[in-house]
N, C-alpha and C positions, 0 to 999 in steps of 0.2 A: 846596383847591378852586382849577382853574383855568378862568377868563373870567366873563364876565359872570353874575351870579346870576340876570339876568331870562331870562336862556339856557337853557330848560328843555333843549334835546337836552347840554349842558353836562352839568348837573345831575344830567341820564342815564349820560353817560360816566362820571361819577366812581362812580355808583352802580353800576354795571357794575364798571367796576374793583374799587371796594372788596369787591365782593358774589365777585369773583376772588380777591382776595387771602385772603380771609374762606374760603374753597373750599381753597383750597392751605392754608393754616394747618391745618385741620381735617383733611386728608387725612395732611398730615406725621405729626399729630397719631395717629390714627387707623391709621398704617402703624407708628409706634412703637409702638402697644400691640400691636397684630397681632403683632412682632418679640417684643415682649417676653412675649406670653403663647405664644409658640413657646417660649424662652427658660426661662420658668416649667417649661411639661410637659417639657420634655429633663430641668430640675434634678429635678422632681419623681418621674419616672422613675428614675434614677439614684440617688433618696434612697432609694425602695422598692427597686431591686434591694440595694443596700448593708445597708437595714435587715432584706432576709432575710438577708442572709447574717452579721448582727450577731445575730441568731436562729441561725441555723446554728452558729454559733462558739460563742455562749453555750451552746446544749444541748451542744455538742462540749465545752467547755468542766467544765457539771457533770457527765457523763459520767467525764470523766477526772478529777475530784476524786472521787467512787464508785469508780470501778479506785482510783486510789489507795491510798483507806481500806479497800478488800475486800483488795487486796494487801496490804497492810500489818498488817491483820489475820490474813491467813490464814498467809503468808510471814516476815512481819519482816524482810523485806530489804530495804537500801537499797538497790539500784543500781535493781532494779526500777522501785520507787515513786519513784525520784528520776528517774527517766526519762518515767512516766509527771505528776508534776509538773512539768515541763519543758514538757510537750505542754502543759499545762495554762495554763500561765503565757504560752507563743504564741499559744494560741487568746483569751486574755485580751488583751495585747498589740494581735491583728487586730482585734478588737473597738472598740477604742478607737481605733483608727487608721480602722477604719468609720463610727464614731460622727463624729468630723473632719471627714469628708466628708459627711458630712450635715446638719451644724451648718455648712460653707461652702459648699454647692449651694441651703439655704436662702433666705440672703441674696436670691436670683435671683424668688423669689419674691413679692419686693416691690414688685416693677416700679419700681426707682428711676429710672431713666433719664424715665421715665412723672410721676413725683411730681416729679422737678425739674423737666421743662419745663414744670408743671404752676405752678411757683412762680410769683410776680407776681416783678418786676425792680425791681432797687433803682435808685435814681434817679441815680446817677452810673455807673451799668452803660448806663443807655440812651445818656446826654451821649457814653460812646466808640464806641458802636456808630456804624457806618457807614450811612447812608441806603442 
């Protein structure tokens, strides 16, 4: 507080001020979640296009273990079945490599940037900060 207490238009200023800063804090505030739940739908997007196509791979996937066992059944040849276990084993492979990115586009979902400014401040954190 600056000047006199008995100084009501004082008293005003500082509450103004403060009632400003209190305004901008909240907006900062307020503009990070905005960013971050942009941030969220983009990951969340990208987790469902991925998880179809870990759906696509996977059916692709038992698909070509069926050829397999029909081929191997009906033929007994290896080059064949060894060819179509190959496909088998890529579409496996893409899968998991899909799954990856959906287990790291997650994270984004948490709105961490959100929950740390969110944190109170440790008391030798505020002594460095700069006025």
């Amino acid at each position: 507080m600056h000047g006199d207490p008995a100084n009501g238009s004082s008293l005003l200023d500082d509450a103004r001020a403060l009632w400003g800063e209190v305004r901008g804090l909240s907006h900062d505030r307020f503009q990070l979640a905005a960013l971050e739940a942009q941030q969220a739908g983009v990951s969340l997007v990208n987790m469902v296009m991925a998880g179809v196509l870990v759906a696509g791979l996977l059916c692709g996937a038992w698909m070509g273990l069926l050829a397999a066992t029909v081929l191997g059944l009906v033929e007994n040849g290896v080059m064949v079945r060894s060819a179509i276990l190959f496909a088998v084993v890529l579409n496996l492979l893409l899968a998991l490599v899909f799954c990856r990115v959906i287990h790291r586009k997650s994270r984004y979902l948490q709105f961490p940037a959100t929950l740390h400014s969110l944190q109170p401040m440790s008391p030798g954190h505020r002594d460095t900060e700069k006025p």
